[in-house]
N, C-alpha and C positions, 0 to 999 in steps of 0.2 A: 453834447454841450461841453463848454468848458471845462471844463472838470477836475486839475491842478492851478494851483495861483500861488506867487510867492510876491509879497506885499510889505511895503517899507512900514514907515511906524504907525503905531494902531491911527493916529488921526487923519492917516491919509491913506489907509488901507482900501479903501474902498474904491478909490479914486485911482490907485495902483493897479489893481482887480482889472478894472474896468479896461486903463491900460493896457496891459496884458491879452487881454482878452481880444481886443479890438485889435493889437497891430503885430502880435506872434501869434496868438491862439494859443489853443492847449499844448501843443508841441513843444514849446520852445518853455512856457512856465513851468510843465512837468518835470523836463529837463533839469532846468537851473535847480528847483528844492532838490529830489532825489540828487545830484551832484554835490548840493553845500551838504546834504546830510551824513550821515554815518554814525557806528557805536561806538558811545563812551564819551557823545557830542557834548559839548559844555549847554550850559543853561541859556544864554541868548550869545547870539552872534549878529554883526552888523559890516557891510560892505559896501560892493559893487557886484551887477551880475551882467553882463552884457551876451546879445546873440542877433544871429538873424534867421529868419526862416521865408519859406514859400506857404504860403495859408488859400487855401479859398475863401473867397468875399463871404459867401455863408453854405450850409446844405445843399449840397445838390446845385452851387454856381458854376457856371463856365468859366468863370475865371478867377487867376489865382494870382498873385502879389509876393515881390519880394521886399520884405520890410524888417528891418533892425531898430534895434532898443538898446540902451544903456540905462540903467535905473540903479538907485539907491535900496539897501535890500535891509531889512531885519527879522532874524528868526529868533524867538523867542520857545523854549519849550518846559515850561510851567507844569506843574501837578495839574491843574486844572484848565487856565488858559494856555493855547499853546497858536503860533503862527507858524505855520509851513507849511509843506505840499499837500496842505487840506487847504490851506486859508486861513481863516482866522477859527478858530475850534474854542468851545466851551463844553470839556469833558465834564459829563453829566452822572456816565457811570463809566468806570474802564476797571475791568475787572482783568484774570488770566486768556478767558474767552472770547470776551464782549467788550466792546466799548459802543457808546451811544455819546453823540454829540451835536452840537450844532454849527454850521461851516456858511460860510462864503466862496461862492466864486464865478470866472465873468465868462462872457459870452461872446457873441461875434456881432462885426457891426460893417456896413458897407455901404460906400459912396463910388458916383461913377460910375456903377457897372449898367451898362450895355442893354441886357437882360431887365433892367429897371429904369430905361430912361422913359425920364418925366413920372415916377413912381418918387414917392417921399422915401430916403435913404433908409437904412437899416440902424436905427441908433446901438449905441451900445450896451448891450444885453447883461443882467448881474443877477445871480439868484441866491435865496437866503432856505434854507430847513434845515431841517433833523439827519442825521444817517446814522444809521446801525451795523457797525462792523465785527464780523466774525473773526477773533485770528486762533480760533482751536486747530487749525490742519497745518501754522508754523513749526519750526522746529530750527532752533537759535539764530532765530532772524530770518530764514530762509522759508519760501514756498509762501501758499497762496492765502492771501486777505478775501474776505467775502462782504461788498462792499452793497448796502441800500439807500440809495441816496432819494429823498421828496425836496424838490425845489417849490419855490413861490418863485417866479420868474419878472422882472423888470425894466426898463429902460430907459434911458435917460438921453436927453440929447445938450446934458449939462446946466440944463433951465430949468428942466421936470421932469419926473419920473412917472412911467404909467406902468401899471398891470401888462404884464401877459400871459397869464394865467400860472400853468405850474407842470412840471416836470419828473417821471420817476425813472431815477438811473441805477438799476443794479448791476456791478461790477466785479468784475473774478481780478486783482492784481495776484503778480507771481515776481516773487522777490529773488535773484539768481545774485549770490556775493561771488568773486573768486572765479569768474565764467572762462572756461578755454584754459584754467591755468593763471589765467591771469590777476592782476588785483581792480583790475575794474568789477564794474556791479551791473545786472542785464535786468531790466525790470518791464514785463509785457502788461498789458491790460488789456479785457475785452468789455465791451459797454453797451448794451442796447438800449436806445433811448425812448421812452411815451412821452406823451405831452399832449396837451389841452390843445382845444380846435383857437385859443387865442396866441398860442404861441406857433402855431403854423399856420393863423393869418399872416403873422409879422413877415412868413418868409415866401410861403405861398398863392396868399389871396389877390386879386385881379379884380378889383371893383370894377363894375359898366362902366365909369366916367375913368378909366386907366386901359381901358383896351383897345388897341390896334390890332389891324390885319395881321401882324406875325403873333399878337399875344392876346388871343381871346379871355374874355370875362372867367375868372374862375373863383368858384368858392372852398373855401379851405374849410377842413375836417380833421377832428383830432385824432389822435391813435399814434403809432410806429414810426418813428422819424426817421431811423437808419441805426447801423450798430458802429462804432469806433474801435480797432484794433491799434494798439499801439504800442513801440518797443523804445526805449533810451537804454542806452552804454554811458555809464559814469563814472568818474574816478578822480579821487581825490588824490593829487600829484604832491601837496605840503597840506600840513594846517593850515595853510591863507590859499589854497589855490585848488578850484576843482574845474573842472572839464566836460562835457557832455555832448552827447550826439543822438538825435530821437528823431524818427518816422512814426507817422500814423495815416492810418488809414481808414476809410470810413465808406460803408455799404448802404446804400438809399434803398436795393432790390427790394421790393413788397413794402413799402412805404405806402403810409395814407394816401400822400399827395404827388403820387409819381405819375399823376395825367394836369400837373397844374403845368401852364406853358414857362413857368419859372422853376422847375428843377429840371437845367437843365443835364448833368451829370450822374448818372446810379452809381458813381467808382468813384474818391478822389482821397488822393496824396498832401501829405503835409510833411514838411523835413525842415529840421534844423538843427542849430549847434550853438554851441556858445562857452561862457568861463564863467567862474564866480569865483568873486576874491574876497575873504571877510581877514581883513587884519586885526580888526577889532574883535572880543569873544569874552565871557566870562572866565574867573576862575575855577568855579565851583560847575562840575558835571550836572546833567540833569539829571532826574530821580530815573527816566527809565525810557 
């Protein structure tokens, strides 16, 4: 699932999220923060971040979309509250070790695909919990985060929001400054994702009254959705101007629901690129 989001000001953060989610995915949101961010970053910053990416419709679709964004961006990095490529974060504990906190961020959504005609669309997916981050194995900024993410999973189709169940993502990121020699920043992730038999209805279930001769009746079951590997290049070219370039990619093999006539891909690609511009910025650093 989604899993980076970078989100304008808190009253509309959610709604941003959502955005993001539904028309780059993760690619393109991860992107943008890791690019505005860097050491020694002032206390909030406010811009533009613009990209485009190719995203699949959801897990395991056949098909895939090219879709751009330009949005209004605020990062904010607070003692306590902070907005960035977590989301919206409410540090609960951050020690040298550990931090524990609680985050936001969005999901995928799809209309029109093929695979689901005459199936009610994919609304757009947002999930809210706790994560517990390890960073005892860095060493001045650099190497690996040890990332446990529990989502409550949701979706809206901007009228109402319903349940769909919940989500646990632990994650390895590997922070690379300086890569090749160079002053760009190389930042991998690996993700394997579980989740509730409600949240792969949403992508895989085939009610009797929804199935045809090419897409038999299926019932979804929860467990192992697929793992997410993924890399950005970034680099901060001024203090108003960063740059970025990210692939990811994502493994359905041994998935719960890999005999549902709706996953139809076990391999799929997502790439994108983009800029961020914050002219606007605090005077005063953050604390850390």
């Amino acid at each position: 699932m989604k899993r980076c989001t970078v989100v304008g000001q808190v009253g509309r953060a959610r709604r941003m999220t959502r955005m993001i989610g539904g028309l780059l995915g993760a690619v393109l949101s991860c992107g943008i923060a890791q690019a505005a961010d860097g050491s020694g970053a002032p206390r909030w910053e406010a811009g533009i971040a613009a990209g485009v990416g190719h995203v699949p419709d959801y897990p395991g679709a056949d098909r895939s979309r090219t879709r751009g964004i330009v949005l209004p961006m605020f990062i904010y990095r607070g003692p306590v509250l902070r907005i960035d490529q977590g989301g919206i974060r409410g540090r609960v504990l951050d020690s040298p070790n550990w931090e524990f906190d609680f985050s936001a961020t969005g999901g995928f959504n799809a209309k029109d695909n093929a695979a689901r005609d005459g199936m009610p669309p994919i609304d757009y997916l947002f999930g809210l919990g706790p994560q517990w981050v390890y960073k005892g194995l860095q060493s001045q900024g650099s190497g690996p985060t040890l990332h446990l993410k529990l989502r409550a999973m949701m979706s809206t189709d901007m009228k109402r929001i319903d349940s769909r169940g919940f989500s646990i993502d632990p994650e390895v990121r590997w922070r690379l400054p300086g890569v090749a020699g160079t002053p760009a920043t190389l930042s991998v992730s690996v993700q394997p994702t579980w989740a509730s038999r409600a949240l792969h209805r949403t992508f895989y279930q085939v009610d009797p009254s929804e199935a045809t001769a090419q897409r038999p009746a299926y019932r979804a079951r929860a467990g192992y959705l697929g793992t997410e590997v993924g890399a950005t290049l970034s680099h901060r070219m001024s203090r108003d101007l960063s740059w970025f370039v990210a692939a990811r990619g994502m493994s359905l093999h041994g998935a719960a629901n890999t005999d549902s006539p709706l996953l139809r891909e076990r391999s799929q690609l997502s790439v994108g690129a983009g800029v961020v511009w914050t002219p606007w910025r605090s005077g005063a650093s953050a604390a850390d």
